[in-house]
C-alpha positions in Angstrom: 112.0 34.7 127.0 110.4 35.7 123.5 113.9 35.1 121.8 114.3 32.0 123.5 110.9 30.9 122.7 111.1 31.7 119.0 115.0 30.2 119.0 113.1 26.8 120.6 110.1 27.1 118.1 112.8 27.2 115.1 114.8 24.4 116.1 111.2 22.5 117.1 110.1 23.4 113.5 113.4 22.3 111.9 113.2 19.3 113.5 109.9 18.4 112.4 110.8 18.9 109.1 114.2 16.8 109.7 111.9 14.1 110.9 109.3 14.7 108.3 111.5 14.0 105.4 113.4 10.9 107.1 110.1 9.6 107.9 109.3 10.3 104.1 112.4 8.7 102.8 112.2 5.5 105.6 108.7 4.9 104.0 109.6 4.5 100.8 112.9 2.2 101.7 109.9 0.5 103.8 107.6 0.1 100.9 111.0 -1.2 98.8 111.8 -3.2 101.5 108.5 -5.2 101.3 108.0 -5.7 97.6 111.5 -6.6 97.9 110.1 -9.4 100.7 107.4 -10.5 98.8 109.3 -11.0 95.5 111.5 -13.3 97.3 108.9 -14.8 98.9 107.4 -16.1 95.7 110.8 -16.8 94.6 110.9 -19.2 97.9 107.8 -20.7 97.1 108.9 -21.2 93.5 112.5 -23.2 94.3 110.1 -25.2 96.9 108.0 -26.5 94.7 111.3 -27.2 92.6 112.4 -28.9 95.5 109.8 -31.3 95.5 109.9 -32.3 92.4 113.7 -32.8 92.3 112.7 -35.0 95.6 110.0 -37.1 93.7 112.3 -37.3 90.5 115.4 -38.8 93.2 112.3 -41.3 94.6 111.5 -42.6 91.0 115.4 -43.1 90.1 116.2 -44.4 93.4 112.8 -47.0 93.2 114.2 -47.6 89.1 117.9 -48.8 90.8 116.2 -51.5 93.5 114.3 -52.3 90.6 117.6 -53.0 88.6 119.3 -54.3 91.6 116.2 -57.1 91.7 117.6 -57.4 87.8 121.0 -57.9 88.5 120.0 -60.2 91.3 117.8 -62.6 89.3 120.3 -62.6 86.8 123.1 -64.0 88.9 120.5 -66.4 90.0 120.0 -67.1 86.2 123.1 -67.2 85.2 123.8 -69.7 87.9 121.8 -71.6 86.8 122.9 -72.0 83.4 126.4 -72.8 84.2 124.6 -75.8 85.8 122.6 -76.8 83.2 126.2 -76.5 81.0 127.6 -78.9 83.3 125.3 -81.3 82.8 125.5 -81.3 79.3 129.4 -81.2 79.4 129.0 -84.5 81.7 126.6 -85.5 78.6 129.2 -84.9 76.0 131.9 -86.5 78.0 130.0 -90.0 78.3 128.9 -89.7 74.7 133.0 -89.4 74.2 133.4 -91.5 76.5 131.4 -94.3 74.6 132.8 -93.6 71.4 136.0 -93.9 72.3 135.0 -97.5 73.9 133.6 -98.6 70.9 136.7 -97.2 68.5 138.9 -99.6 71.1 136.5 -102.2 71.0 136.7 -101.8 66.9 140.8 -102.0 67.2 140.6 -104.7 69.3 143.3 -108.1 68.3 140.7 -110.1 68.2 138.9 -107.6 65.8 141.3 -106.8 64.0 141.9 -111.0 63.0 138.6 -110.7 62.1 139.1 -107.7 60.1 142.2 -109.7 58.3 139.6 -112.7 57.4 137.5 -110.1 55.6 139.7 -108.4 53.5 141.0 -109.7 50.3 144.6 -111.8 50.0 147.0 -110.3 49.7 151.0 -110.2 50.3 152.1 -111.6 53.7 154.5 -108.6 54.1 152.2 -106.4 53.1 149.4 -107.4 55.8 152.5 -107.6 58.6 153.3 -103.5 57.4 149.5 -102.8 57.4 149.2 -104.2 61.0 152.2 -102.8 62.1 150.4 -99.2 61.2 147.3 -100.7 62.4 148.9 -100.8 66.0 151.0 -97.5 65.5 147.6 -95.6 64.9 146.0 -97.5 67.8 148.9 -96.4 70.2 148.2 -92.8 68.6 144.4 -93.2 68.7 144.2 -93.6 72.6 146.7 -90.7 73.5 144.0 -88.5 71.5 141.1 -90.2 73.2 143.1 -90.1 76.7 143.7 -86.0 75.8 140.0 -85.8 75.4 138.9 -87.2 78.4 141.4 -84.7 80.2 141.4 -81.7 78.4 138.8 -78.9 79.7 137.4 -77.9 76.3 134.0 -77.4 74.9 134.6 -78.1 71.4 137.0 -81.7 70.6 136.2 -80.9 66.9 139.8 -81.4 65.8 140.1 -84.1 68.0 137.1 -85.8 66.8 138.8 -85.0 63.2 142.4 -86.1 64.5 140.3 -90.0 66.1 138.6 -90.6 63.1 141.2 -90.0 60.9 143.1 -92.7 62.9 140.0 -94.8 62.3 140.0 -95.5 59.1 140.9 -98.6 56.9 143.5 -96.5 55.1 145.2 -94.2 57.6 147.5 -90.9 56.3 149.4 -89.8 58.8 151.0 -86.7 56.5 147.4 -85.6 57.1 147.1 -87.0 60.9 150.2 -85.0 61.5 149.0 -81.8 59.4 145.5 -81.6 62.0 147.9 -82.4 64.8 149.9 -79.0 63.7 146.6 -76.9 62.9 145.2 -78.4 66.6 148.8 -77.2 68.4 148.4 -73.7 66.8 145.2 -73.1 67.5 145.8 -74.1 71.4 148.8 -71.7 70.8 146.7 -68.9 69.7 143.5 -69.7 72.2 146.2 -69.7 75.5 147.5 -66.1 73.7 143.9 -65.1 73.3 143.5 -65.9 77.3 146.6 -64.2 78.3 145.1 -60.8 76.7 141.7 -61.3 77.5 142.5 -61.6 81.7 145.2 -58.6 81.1 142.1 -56.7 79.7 139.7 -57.7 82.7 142.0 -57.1 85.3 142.6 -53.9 84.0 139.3 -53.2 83.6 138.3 -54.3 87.2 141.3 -52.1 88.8 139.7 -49.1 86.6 136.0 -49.5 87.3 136.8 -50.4 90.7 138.6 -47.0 91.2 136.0 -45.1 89.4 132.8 -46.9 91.6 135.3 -45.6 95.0 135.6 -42.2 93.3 131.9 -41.7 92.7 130.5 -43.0 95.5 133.1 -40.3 97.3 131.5 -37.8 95.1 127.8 -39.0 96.4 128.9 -38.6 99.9 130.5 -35.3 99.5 127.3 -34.2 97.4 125.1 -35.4 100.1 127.3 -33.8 103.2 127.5 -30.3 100.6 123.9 -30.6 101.0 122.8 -31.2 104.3 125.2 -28.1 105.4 124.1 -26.0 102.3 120.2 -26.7 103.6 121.0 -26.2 107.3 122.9 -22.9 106.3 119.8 -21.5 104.0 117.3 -22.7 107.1 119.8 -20.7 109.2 119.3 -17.8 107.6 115.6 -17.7 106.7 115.4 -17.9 111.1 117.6 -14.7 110.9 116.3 -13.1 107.9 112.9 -13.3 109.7 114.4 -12.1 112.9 116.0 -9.0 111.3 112.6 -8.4 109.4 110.7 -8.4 112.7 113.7 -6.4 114.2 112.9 -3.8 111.3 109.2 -3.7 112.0 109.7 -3.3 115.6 111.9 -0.6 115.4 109.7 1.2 113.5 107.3 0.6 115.8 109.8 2.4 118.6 110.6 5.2 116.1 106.6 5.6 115.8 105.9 5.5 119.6 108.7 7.4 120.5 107.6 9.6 117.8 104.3 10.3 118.8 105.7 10.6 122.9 108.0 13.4 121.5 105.2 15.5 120.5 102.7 14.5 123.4 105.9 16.0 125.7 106.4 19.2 123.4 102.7 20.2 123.4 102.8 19.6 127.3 105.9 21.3 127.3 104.4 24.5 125.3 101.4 24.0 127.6 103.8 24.9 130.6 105.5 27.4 129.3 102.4 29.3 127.7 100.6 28.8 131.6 103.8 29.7 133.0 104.3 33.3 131.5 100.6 33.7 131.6 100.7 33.1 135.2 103.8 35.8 135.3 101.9 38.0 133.5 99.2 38.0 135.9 101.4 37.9 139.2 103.3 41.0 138.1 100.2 43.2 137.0 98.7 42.0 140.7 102.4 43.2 142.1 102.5 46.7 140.3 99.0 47.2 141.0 99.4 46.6 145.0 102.6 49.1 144.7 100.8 51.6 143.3 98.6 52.1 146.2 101.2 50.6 149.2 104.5 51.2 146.8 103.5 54.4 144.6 107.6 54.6 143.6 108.3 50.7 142.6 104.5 51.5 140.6 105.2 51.3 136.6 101.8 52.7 134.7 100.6 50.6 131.9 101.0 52.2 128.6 98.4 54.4 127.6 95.8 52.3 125.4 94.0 54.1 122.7 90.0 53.7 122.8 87.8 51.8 119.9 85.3 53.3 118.9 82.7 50.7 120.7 84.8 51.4 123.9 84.6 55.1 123.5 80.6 55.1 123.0 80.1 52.9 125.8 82.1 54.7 128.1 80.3 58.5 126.7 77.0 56.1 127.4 78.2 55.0 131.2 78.8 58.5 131.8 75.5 60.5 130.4 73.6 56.8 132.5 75.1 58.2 135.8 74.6 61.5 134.7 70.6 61.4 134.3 70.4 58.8 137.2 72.0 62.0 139.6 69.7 64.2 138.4 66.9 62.4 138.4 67.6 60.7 142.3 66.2 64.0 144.1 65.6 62.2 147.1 67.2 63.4 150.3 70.2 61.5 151.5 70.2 62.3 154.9 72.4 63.4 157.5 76.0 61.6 156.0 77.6 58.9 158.3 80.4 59.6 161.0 84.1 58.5 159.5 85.2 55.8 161.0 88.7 57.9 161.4 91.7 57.9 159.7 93.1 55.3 157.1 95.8 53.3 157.7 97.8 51.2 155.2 98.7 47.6 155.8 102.4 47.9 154.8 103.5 45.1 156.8 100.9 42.8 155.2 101.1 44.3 152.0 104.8 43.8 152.0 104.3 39.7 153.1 101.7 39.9 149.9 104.6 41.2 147.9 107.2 38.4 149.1 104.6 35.7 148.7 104.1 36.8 145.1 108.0 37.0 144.4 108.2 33.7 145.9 105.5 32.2 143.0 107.2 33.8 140.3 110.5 32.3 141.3 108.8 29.0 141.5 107.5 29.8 138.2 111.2 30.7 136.7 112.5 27.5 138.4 109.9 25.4 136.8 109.9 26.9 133.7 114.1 26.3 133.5 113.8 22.9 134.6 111.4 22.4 131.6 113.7 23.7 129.4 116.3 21.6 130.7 114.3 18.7 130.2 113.3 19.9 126.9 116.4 20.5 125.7 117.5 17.2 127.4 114.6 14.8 125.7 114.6 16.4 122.1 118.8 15.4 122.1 117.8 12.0 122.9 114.9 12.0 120.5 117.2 13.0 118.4 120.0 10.1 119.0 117.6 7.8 119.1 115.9 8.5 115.4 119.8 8.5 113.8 120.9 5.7 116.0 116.9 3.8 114.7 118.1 5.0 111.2 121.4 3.8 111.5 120.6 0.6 112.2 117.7 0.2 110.3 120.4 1.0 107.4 122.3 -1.9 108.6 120.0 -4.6 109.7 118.5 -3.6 105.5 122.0 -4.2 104.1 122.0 -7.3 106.5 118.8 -8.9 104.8 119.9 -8.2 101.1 123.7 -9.7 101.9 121.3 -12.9 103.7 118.9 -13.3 101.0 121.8 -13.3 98.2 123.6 -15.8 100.6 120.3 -17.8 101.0 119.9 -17.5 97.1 123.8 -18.8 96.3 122.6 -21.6 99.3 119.4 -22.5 97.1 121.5 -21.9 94.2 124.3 -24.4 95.7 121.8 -27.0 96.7 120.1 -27.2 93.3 123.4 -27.7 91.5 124.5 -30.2 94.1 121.0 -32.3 94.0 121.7 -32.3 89.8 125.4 -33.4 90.0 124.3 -35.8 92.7 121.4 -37.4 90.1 124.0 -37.2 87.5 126.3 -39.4 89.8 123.7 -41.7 90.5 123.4 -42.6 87.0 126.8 -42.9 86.2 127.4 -45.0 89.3 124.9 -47.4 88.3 125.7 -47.3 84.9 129.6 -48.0 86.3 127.7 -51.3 88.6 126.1 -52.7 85.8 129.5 -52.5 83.9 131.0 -54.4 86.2 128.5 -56.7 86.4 128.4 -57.4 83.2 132.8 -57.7 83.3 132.2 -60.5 86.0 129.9 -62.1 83.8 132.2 -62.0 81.2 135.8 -62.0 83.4 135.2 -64.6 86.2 135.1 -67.9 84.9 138.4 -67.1 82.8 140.5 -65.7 85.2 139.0 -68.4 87.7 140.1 -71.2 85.2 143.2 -69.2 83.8 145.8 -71.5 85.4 144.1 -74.9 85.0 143.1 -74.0 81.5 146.9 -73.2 80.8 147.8 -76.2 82.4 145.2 -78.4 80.2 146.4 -77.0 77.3 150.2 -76.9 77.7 149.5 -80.8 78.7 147.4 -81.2 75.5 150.1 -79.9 73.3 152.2 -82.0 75.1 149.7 -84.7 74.4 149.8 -84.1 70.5 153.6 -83.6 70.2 154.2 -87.1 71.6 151.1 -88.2 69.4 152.8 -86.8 66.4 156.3 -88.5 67.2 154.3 -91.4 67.8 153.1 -91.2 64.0 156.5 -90.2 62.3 158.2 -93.2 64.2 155.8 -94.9 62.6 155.9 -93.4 58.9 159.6 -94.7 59.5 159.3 -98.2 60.1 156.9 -98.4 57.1 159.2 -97.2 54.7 161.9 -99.2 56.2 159.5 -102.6 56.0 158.5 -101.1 52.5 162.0 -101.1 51.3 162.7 -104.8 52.7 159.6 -106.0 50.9 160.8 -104.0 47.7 164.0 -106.1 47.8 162.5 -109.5 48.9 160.2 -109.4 45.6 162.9 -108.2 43.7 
């Protein structure tokens, strides 16, 4: 039992050591462990109030764009109203033609032009019959330009104006009619070549910002879905981060507790045993001592104990007490009582003694092996239960660092996302007011395109047969010319 004892007190005090340095070493991953928490914990703070800001920075731009969607919508109102205003003063132009051209007719009129005759000086009668012969050719020419400027869909009639009043005057050249005619013709020429680029430009231009406003509002809308799962994901793991934290703490509350119970059931356990083989002790001194009077062969003697000193001179001291108390007792005793007769041992009750005190050390043995048992028993399971608590405390710590780098790459993610997604918003808007200001300057052309081509491909038109007009009639002059020529001659 001593050997067993000392084997169980050198695997107790192993253990306690075993336990005394994991305890050490789970105290300082502990201590780790919570500056680790509280340096993130700041850090959360930080990248929240980062968060806020980035929210208050995405108010302001998104309050700027309504602000220059109010712009853009004022300025279609605007600009609305200034193509009416044009059209008005386009109507104004075209009656201030309008009455020009009346009063040139009026001017070329027969009945003006007999009075025109009466005011010039004499001259040859073949000669005035040429001159009004040119007279009506320019006339004839002069309304197909005034006609072509009542239908032509142009701002400026400059050349036109030039083309009229050089068919106007007293003295009309038609080599220089004819020259404006040509200039006119190219520059219509040039102006249709000028709108055939222009609407290949802004069609282009619409198909490529219109595919570029579809591609970043695609971007925006897989920025804003990248962030809404990013921010669920990071609040996903701050729920389990916190779960495994609490999961840490109460485990090392278990370890504690059980901790604590484990030494509570060893002291208890030591308790027994000590009471145990005192209580052995006792019983089997009380059994030797009964068989040395009932059983003198089963009777073992106690070793022989050596005497103190104190022992030795108390003893000498008993002995000289009794010693001077028979010598001085001189009294007469008397006559001595009668025996009672002769002594008889209680074997039979001495033996039921015996078996009764057998039977409490074997209760004793039993007790004291079924506390081993269960000694043995709980400090195995103490013993699982601290690796198995520092197993998973091991994992559940690797579980919150891999968490709070995923949370960090989340927060990370989310950051980047909400600056790509500001950067987006600007380009998109930059991209709407692009193409607002390409309608502005596309619409009305490509609107227009066909009857514009059409105005001026009848305009051209117009001034070719003006022009033939003019050399038919720089022919008939030079054939009345010649005739004249000969008549004088």
């Amino acid at each position: 039992m001593e050997t067993e004892l000392a084997d169980i007190t050198s695997t107790e005090t192993s253990a306690k050591q075993t336990f005394d340095e994991l305890m050490a070493a789970k105290t300082k991953e502990v201590e780790a462990n919570t500056q680790a928490i509280e340096e993130k914990t700041v850090r959360v703070g930080n990248l929240g109030v980062e968060i806020e800001g980035m929210k208050n920075d995405l108010d302001d731009t998104q309050q700027q764009l309504l602000e220059d969607q109010d712009f853009l919508a004022n300025m279609d109102k605007n600009c609305a109203a200034k193509e009416k205003e044009w059209e008005v003063i386009c109507a104004a132009r075209s009656q201030e033609i309008l009455a020009i051209a009346e009063t040139i007719k009026i001017l070329n009129d027969d009945d003006a032009l007999e009075l025109f005759k009466k005011t010039l000086p004499a001259a040859d009668a073949s000669l005035v019959q040429v001159v009004g012969s040119n007279v009506h050719v320019a006339h004839k020419a002069l309304g197909m330009v005034q006609q072509m400027r009542k239908d032509a869909h142009k701002s400026d009639h400059t050349a036109l104006d030039l083309i009229a009043l050089a068919l106007t005057g007293k003295k009309v050249n038609f080599d220089k009619v004819m020259g404006l005619i040509d200039g006119l013709v190219s520059t219509l020429q040039n102006e249709q070549l000028d709108d055939e680029h222009k609407k290949e430009y802004c069609e282009k231009q619409f198909d490529f910002t219109d595919d570029k406003k579809k591609g970043l509002e695609q971007n925006l809308a897989d920025l804003e879905t990248t962030i809404e799962d990013t921010t669920e994901k990071i609040a996903t793991l701050t729920d389990e981060l916190k779960a495994l934290a609490e999961g840490i703490v109460a485990l090392d509350k278990e370890v504690k507790e059980s901790t604590e119970t484990r030494k509570e059931e060893h002291e208890e356990y030591t308790e027994l045993m000590a009471g145990n083989n005192a209580a052995k002790d006792l019983l089997g001194v009380a059994k030797n001592r009964m068989n040395k009077f009932y059983n003198p062969k089963l009777y073992k003697a106690p070793p022989k104990r050596e005497l103190s000193e104190e022992e030795r001179i108390s003893e000498n001291m008993g002995a000289s007490f009794v010693q001077i108390r028979s010598h001085t007792n001189k009294a007469d005793p008397g006559p001595p009582p009668e025996a009672p007769g002769g002594f008889e041992k209680k074997s039979e009750e001495s033996n039921g003694v015996l078996a009764m005190i057998d039977m409490i050390v074997a209760d004793l043995d039993k007790e004291t092996q079924e506390a081993e048992i269960m000694e043995t028993d709980a400090q195995k399971e103490y013993e699982t239960f601290m690796k198995d608590a520092a197993m998973k405390r091991v994992t559940d710590s690797k579980a919150i660092t891999d968490k709070e780098g995923a949370k960090a790459d989340g927060e990370a993610a989310v950051e980047a996302a909400k600056e790509e997604k500001l950067s987006k918003v600007k380009e998109l808007m930059a991209t709407e007011k692009y193409i607002a200001s390409l309608h502005l300057e596309c619409d009305w052309l490509i609107k227009n395109f066909d009857l514009r081509k059409e105005a001026r491909a009848g305009e051209i038109d117009s001034l070719k047969k003006a022009k033939a007009v003019l050399a038919g009639a720089d022919f008939s002059l030079m054939q009345k010319g010649s005739r004249s020529l000969r008549g004088t001659a």
